[in-house]
Residue frames as a rotation matrix with the C-alpha (Angstrom) as fourth column:
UNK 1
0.563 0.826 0.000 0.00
0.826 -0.563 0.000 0.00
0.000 0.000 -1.000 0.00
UNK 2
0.202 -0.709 -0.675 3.20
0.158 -0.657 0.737 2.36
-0.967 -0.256 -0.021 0.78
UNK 3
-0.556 -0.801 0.222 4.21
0.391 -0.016 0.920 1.97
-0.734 0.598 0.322 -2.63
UNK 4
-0.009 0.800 0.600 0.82
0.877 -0.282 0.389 3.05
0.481 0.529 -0.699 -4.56
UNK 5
0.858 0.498 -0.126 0.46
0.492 -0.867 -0.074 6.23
-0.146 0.001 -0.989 -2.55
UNK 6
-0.533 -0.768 -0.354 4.31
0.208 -0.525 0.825 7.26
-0.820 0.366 0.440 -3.55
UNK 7
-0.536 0.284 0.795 3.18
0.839 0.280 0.466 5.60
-0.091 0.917 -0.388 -6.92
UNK 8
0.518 0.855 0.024 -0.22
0.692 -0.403 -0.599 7.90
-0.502 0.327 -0.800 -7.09
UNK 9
0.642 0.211 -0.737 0.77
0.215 -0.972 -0.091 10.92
-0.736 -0.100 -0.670 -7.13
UNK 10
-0.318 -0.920 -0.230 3.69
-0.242 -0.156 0.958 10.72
-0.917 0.360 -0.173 -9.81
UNK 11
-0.902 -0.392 0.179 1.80
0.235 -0.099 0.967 9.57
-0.361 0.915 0.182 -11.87
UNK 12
0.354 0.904 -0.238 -1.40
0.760 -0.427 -0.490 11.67
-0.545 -0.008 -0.839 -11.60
UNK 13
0.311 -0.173 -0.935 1.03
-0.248 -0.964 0.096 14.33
-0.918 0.202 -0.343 -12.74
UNK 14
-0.801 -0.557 0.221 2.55
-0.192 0.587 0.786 12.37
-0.568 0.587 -0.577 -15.46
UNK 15
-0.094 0.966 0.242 -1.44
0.708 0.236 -0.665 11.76
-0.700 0.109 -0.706 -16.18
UNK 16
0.306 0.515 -0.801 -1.97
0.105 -0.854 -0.509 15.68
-0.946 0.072 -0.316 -17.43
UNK 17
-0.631 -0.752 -0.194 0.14
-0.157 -0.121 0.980 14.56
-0.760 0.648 -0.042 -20.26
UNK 18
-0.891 0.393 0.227 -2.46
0.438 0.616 0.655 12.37
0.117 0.683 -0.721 -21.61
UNK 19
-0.897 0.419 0.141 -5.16
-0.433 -0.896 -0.093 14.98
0.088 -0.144 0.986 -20.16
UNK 20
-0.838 0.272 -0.473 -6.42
0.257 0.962 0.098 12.64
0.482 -0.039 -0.875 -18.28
UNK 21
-0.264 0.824 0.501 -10.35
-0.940 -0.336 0.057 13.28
0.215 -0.456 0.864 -16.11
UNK 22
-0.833 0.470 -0.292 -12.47
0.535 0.819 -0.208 10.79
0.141 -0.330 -0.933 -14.04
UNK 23
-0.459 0.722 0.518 -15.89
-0.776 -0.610 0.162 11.18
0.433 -0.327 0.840 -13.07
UNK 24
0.446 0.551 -0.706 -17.88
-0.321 0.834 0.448 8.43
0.835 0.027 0.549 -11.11
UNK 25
-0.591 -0.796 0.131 -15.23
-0.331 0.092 -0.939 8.86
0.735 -0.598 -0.318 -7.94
UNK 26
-0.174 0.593 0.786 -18.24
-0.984 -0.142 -0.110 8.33
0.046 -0.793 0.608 -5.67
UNK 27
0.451 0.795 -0.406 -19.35
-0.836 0.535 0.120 5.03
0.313 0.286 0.906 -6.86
UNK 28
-0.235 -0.751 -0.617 -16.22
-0.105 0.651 -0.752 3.58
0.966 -0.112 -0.232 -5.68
UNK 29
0.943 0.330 -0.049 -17.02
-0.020 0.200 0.980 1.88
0.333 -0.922 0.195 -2.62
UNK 30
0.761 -0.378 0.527 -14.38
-0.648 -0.401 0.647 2.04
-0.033 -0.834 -0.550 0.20
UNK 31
0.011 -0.487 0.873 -13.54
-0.930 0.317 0.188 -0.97
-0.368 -0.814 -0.450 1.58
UNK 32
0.485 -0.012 0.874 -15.06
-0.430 0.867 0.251 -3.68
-0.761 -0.498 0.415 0.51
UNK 33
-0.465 -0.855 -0.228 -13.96
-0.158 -0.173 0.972 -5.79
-0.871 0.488 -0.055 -2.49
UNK 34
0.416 0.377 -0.828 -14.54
-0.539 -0.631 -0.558 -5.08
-0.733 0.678 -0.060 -6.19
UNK 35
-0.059 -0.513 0.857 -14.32
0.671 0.615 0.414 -6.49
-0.739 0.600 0.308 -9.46
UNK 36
-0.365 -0.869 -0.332 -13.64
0.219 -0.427 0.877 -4.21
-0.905 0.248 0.347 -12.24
UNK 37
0.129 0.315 0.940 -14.69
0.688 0.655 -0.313 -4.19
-0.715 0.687 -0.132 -15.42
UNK 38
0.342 0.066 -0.937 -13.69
-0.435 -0.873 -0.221 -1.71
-0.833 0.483 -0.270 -18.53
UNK 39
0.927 -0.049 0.371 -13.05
0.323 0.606 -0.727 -1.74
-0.189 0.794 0.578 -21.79
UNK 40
0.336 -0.940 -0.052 -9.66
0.271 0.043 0.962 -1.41
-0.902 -0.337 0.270 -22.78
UNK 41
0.924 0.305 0.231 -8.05
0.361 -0.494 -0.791 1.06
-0.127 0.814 -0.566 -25.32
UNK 42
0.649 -0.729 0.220 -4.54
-0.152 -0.408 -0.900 1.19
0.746 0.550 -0.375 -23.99
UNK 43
-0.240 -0.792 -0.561 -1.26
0.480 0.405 -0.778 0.32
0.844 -0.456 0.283 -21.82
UNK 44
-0.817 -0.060 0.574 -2.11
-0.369 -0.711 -0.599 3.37
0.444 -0.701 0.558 -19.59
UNK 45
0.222 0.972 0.071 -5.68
-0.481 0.046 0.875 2.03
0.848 -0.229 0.478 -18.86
UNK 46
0.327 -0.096 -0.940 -4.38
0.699 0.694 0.173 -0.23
0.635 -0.714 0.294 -15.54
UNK 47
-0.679 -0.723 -0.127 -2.72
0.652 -0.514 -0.558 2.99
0.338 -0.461 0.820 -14.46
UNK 48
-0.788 0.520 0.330 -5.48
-0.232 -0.747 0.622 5.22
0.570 0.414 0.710 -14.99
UNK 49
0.527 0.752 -0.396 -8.54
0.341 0.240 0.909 3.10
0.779 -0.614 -0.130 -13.37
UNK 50
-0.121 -0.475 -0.872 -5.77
0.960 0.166 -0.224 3.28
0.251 -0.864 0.436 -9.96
UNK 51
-0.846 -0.514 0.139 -5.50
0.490 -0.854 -0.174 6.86
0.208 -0.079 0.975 -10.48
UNK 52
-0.303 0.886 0.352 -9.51
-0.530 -0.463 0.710 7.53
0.792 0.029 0.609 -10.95
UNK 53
0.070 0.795 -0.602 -10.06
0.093 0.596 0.798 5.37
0.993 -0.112 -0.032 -8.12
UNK 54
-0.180 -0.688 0.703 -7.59
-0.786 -0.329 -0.524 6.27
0.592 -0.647 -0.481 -5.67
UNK 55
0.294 0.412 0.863 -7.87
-0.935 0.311 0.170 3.14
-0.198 -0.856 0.477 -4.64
UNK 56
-0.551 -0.829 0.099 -5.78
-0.616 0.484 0.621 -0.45
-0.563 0.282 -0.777 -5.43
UNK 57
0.556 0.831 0.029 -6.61
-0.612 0.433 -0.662 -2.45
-0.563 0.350 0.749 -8.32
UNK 58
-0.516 -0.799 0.308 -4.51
-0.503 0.574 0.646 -5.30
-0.693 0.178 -0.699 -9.29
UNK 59
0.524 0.142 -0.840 -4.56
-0.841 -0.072 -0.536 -6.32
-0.137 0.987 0.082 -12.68
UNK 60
0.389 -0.514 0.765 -3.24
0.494 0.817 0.298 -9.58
-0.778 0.262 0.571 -14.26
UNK 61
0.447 -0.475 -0.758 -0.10
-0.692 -0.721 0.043 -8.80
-0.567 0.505 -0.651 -16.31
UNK 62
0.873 -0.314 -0.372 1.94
-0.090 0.647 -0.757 -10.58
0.479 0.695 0.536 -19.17
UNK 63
0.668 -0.700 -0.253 4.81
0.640 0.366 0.676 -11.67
-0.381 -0.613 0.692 -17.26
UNK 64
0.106 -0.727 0.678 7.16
0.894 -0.230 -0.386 -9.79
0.436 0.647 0.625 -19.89
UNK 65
0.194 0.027 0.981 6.25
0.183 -0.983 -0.009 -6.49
0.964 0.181 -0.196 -18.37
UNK 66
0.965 0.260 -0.022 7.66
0.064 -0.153 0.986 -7.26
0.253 -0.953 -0.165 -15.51
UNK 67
0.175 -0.961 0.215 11.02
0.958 0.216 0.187 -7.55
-0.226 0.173 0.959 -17.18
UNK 68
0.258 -0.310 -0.915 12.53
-0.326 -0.920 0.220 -3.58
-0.910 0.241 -0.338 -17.05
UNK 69
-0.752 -0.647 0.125 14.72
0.208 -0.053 0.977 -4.96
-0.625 0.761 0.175 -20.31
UNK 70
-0.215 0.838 0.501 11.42
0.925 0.339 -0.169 -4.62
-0.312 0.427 -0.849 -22.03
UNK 71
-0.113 0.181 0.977 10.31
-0.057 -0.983 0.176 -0.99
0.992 -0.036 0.122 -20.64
UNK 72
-0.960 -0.196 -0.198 11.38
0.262 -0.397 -0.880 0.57
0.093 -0.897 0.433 -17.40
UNK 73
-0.584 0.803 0.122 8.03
-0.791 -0.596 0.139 2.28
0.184 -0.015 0.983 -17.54
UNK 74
0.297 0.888 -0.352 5.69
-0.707 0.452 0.544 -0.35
0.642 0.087 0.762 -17.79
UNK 75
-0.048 -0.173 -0.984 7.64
0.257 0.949 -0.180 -2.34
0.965 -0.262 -0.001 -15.39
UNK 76
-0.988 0.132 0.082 7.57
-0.151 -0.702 -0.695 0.36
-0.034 -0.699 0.714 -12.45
UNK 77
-0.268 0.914 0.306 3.65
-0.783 -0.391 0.483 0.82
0.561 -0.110 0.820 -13.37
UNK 78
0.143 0.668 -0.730 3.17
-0.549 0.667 0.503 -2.74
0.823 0.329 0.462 -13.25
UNK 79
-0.335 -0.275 -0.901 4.97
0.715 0.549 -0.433 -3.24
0.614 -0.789 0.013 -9.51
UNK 80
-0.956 0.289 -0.057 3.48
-0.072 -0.418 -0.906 -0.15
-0.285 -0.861 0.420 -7.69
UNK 81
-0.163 0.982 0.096 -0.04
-0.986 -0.164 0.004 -0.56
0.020 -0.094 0.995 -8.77
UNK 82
-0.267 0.335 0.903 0.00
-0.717 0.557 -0.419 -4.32
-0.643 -0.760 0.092 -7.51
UNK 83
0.504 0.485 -0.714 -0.57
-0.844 0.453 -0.288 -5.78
0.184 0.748 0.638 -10.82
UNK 84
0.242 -0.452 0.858 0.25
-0.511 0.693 0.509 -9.96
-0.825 -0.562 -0.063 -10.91
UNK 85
-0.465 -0.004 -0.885 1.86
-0.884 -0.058 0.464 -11.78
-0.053 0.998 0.024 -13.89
UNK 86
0.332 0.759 0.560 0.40
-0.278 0.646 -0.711 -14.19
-0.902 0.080 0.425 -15.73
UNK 87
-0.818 -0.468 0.336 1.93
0.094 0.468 0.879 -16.59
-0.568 0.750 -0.339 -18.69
UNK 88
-0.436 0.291 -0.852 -0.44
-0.716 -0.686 0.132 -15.48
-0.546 0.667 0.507 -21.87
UNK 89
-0.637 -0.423 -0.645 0.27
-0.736 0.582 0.346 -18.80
0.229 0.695 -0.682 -23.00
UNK 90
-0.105 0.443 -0.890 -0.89
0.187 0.888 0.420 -20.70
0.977 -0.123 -0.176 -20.43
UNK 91
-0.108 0.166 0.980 -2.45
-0.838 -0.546 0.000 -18.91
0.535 -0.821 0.198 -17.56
UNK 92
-0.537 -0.176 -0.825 -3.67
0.094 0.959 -0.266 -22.07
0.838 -0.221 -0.499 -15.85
UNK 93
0.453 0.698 -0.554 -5.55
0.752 0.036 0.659 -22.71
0.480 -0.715 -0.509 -12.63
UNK 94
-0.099 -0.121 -0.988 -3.04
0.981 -0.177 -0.076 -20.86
-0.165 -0.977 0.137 -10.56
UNK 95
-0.918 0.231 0.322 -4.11
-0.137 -0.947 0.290 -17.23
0.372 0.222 0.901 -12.19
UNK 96
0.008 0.952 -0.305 -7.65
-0.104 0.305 0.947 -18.33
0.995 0.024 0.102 -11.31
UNK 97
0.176 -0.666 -0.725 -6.64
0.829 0.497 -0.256 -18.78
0.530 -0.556 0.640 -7.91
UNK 98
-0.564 -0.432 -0.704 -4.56
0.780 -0.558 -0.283 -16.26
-0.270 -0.709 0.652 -6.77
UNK 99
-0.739 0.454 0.498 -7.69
-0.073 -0.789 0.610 -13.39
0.669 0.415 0.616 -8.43
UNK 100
0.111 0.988 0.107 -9.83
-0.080 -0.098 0.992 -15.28
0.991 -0.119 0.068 -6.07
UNK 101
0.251 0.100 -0.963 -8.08
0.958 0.118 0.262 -15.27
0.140 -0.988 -0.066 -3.29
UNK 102
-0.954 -0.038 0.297 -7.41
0.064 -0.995 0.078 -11.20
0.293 0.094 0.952 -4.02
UNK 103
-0.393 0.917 0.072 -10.90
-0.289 -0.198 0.937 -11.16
0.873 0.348 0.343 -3.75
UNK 104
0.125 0.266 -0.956 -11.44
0.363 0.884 0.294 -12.80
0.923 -0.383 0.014 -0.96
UNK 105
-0.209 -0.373 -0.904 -9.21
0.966 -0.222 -0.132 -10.85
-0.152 -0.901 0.407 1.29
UNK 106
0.565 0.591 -0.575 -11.31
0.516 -0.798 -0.312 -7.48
-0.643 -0.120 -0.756 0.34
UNK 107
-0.576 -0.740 -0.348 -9.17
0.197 -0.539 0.819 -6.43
-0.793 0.403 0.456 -2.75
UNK 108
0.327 0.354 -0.876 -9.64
-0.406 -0.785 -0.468 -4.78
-0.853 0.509 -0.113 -6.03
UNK 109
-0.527 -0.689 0.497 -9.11
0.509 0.212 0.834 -6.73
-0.680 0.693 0.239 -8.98
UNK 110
0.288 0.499 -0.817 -9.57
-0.575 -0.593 -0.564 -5.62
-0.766 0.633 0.116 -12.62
UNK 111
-0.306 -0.193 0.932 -10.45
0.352 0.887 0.300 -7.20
-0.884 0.420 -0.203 -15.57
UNK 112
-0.620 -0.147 -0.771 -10.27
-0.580 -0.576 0.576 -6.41
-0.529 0.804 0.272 -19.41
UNK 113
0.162 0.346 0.924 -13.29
0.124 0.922 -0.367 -8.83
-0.979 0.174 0.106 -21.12
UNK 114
0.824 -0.216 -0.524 -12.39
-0.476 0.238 -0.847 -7.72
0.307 0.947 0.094 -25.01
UNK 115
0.908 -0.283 0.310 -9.11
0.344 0.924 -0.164 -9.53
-0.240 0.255 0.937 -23.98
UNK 116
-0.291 -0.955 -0.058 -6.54
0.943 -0.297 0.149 -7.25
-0.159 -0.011 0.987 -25.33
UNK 117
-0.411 -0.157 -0.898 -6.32
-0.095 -0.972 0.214 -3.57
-0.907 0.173 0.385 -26.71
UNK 118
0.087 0.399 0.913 -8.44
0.983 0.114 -0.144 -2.06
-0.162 0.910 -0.383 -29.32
UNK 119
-0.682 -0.615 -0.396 -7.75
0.627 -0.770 0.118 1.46
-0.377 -0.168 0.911 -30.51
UNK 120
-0.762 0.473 0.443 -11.01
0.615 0.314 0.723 2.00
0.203 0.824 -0.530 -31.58
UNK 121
-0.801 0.504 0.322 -14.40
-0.563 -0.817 -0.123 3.59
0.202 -0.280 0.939 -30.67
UNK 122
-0.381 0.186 -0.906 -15.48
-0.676 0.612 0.410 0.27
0.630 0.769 -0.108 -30.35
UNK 123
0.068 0.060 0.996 -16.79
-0.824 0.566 0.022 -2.26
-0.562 -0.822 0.088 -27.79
UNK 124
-0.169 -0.540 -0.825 -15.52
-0.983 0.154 0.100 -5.31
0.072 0.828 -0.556 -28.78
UNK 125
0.713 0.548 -0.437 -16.91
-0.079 0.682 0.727 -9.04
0.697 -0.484 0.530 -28.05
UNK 126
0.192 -0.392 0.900 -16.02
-0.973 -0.197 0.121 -10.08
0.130 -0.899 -0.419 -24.52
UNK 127
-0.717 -0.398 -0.572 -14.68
-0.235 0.911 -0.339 -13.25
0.656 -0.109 -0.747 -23.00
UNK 128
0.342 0.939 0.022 -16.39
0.036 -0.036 0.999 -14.58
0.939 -0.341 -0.046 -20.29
UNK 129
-0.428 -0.646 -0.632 -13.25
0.606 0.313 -0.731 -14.72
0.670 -0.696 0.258 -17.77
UNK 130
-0.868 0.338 0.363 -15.06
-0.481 -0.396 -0.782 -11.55
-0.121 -0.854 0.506 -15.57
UNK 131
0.166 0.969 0.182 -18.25
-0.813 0.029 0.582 -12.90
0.559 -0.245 0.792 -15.60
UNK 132
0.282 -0.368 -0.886 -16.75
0.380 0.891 -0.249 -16.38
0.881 -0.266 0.391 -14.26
UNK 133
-0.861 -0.397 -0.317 -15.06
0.406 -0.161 -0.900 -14.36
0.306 -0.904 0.299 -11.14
UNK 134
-0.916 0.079 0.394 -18.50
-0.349 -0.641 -0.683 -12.59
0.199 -0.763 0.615 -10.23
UNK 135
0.112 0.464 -0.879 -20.31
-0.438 0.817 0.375 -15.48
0.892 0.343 0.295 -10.78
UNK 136
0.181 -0.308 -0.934 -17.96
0.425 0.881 -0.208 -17.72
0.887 -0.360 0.290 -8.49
UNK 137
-0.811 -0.585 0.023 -17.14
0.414 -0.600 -0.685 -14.99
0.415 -0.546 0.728 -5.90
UNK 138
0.298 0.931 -0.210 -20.56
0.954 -0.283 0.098 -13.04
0.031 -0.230 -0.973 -5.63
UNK 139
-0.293 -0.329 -0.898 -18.45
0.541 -0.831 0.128 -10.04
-0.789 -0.448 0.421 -4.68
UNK 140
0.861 0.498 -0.108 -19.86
0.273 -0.630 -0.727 -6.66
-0.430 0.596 -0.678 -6.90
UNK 141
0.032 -0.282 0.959 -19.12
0.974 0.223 0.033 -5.70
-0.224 0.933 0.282 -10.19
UNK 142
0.349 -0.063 -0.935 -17.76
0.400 -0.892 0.209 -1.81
-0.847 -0.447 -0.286 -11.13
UNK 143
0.617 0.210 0.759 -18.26
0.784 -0.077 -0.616 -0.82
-0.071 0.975 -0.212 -14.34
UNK 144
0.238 -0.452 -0.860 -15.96
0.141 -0.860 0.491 1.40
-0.961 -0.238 -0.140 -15.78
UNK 145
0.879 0.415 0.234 -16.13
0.315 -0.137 -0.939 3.35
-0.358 0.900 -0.251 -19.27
UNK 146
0.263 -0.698 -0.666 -12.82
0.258 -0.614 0.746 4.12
-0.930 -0.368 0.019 -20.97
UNK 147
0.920 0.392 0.025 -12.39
0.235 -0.500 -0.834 7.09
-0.314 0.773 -0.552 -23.88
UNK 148
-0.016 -0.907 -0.422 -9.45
0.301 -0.407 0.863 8.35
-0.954 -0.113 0.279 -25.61
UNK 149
0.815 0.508 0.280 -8.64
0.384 -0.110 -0.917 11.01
-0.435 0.854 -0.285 -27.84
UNK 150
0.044 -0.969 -0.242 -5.22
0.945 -0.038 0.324 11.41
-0.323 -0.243 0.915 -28.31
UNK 151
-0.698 -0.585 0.413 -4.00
0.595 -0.795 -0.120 14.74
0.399 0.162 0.903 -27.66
UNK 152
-0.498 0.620 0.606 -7.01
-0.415 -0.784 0.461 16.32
0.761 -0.022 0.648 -26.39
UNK 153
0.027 0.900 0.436 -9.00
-0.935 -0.132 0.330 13.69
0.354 -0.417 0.837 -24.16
UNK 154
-0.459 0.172 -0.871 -8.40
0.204 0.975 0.086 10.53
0.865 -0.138 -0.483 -22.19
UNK 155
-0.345 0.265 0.900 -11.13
-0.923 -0.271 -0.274 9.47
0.172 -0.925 0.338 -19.49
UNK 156
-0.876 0.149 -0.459 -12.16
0.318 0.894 -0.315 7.15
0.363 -0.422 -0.831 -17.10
UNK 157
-0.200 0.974 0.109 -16.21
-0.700 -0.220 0.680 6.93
0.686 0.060 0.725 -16.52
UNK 158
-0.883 0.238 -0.403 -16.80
0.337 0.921 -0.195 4.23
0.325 -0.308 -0.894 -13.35
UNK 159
-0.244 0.882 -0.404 -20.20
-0.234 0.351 0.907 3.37
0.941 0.315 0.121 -12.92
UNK 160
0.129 0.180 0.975 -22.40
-0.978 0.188 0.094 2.22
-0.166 -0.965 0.201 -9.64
UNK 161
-0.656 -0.755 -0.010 -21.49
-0.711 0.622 -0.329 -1.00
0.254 -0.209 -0.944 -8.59
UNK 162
0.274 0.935 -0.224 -23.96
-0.911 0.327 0.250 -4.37
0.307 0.135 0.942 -9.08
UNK 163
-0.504 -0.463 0.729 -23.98
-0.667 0.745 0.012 -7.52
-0.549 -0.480 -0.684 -8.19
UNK 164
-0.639 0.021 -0.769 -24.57
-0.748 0.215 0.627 -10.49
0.179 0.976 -0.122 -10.75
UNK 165
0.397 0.875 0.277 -27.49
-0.906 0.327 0.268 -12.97
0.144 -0.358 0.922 -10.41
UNK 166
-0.687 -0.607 0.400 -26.41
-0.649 0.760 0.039 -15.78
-0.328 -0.232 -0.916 -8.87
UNK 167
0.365 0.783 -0.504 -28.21
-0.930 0.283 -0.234 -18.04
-0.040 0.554 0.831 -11.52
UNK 168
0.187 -0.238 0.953 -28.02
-0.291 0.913 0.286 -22.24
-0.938 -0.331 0.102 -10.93
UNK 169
0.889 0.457 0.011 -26.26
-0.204 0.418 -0.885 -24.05
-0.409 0.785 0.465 -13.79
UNK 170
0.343 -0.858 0.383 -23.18
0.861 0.450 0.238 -25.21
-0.376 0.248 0.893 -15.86
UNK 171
-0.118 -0.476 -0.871 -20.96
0.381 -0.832 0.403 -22.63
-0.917 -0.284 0.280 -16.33
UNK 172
-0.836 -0.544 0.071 -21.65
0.322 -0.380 0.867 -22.50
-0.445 0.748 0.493 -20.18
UNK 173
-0.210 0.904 0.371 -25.01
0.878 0.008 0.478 -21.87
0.429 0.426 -0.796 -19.80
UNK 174
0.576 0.488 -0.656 -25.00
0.771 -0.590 0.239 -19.47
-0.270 -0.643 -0.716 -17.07
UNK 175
-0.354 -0.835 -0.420 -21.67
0.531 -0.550 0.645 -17.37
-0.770 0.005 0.638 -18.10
UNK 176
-0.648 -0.042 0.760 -23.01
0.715 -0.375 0.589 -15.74
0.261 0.926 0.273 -21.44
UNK 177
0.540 0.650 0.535 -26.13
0.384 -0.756 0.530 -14.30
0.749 -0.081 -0.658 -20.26
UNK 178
0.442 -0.350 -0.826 -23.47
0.634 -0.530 0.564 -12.55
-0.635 -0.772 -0.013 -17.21
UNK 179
-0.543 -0.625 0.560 -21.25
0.794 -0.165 0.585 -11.73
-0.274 0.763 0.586 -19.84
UNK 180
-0.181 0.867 0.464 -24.31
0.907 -0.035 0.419 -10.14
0.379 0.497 -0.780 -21.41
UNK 181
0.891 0.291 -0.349 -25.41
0.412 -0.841 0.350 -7.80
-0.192 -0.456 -0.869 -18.19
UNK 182
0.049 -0.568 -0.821 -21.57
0.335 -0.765 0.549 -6.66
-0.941 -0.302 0.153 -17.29
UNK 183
-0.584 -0.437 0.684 -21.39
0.805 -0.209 0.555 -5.80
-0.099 0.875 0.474 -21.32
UNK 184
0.527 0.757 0.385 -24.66
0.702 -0.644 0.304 -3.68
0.478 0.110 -0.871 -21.20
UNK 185
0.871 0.040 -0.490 -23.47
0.394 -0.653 0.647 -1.71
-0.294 -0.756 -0.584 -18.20
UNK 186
-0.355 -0.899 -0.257 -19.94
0.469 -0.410 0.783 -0.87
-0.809 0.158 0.567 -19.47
UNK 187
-0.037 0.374 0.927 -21.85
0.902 -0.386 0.192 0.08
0.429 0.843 -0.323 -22.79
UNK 188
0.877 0.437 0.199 -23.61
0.325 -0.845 0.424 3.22
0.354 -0.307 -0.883 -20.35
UNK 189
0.208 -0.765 -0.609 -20.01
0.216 -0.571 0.792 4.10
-0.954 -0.297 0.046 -18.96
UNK 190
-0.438 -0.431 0.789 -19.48
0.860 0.056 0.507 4.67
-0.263 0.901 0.347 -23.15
UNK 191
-0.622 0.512 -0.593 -20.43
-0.504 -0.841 -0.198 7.89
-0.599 0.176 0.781 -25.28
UNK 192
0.254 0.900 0.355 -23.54
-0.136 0.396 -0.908 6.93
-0.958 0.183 0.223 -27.05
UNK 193
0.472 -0.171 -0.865 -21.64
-0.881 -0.098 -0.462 7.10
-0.006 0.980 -0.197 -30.85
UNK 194
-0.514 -0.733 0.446 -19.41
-0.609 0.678 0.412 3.94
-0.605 -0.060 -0.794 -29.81
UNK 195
0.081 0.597 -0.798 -20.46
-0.900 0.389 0.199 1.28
0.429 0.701 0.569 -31.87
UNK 196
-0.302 -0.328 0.895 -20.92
-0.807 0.588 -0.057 -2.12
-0.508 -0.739 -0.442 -30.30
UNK 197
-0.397 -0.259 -0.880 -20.07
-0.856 0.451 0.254 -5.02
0.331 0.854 -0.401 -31.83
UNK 198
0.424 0.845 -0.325 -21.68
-0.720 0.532 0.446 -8.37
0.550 0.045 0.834 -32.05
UNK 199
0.347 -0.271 0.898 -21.20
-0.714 0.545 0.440 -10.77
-0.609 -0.793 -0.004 -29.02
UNK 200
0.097 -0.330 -0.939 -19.20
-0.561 0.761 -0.326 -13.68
0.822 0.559 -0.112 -30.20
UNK 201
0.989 -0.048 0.139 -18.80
-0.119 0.302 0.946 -16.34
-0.088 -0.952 0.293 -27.22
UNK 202
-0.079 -0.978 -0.194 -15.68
-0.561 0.204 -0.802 -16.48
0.824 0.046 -0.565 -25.73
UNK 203
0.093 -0.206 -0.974 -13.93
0.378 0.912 -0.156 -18.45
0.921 -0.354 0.163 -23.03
UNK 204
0.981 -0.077 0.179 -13.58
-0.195 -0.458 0.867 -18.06
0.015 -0.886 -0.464 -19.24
């Protein structure tokens, strides 16, 4: 925790580059713990939710970006804002795991469902990997809308926090229609011109 409020504040200022704004600072609940959810438009976005939330949110990372030979930058971001790695290749049970025991012990995690980066205006189809943690967890679900216009406009939009029906069944029956809600609700953290693309099913 010592190392995120050094962390904040360096790069809140470092932020004004990218002329960054939040709104939605209320909706963040305190204590208790929180799953995430945003779409995802760029490297800075893991930095950025931390910064609009003032509050920790640990992120699975590609393991690479924890190597400095890579980028010094993204390896700093990716050790004071708590983020954990994760083999791309083969994430495996123990990424699954160690998100739910974050969860467990009243953290913040955060999760990207398009999956990777899109530079787009787009909302892209979603996996089902968040809908699988607030499914299996119960713990609420914190929408969050991210915009970018390079050079002029990047924001973070978080939403009020819900909690997913805890609906009886095999995960491939019950996971789409979650999928489904946390996609709607990140839609409303969007500007209404975004275009949103057709669900495709994906995988937890």
């Amino acid at each position: 925790m010592v190392r995120f409020w050094i962390g904040w504040p360096i790069f809140r200022v470092i932020a004004t580059v990218y002329h960054f704004r939040a709104s939605g600072y209320d909706n963040v609940p305190r204590k208790e713990p929180l799953l995430v959810v945003a779409n995802h438009n760029s490297r800075k976005d893991p930095v950025a939710i931390n910064l609009a939330m003032k509050r920790p949110v640990r992120y699975m990372a590609k393991k690479e970006a924890f190597d400095p030979r890579n980028s010094l930058l993204e390896s700093l971001m990716v050790r004071i804002f708590f983020a954990y790695p994760v083999d791309r290749e083969r994430p495996g049970p123990d990424a699954i795991r160690r998100t739910i025991g974050f969860l467990d012990r009243g953290d913040c995690v955060g999760i990207f469902p398009e999956g990777t980066r899109f530079e787009d205006a787009k909302l892209h189809p979603f996996t089902h990997g968040a809908a699988y943690f607030a499914w299996k967890t119960g713990v609420r679900v914190l929408p969050v809308g991210v915009t970018e216009i390079k050079g002029e406009d990047y924001h973070i939009n978080i939403g009020k926090p819900f909690k997913v029906p805890q609906l009886e069944g095999r995960p491939h029956k019950v996971l789409p229609q979650i999928t489904t809600l946390i996609r709607e609700r990140i839609r409303e953290m969007l500007p209404e011109d975004w275009e949103d693309l057709a669900e495709e099913p994906g995988e937890a």
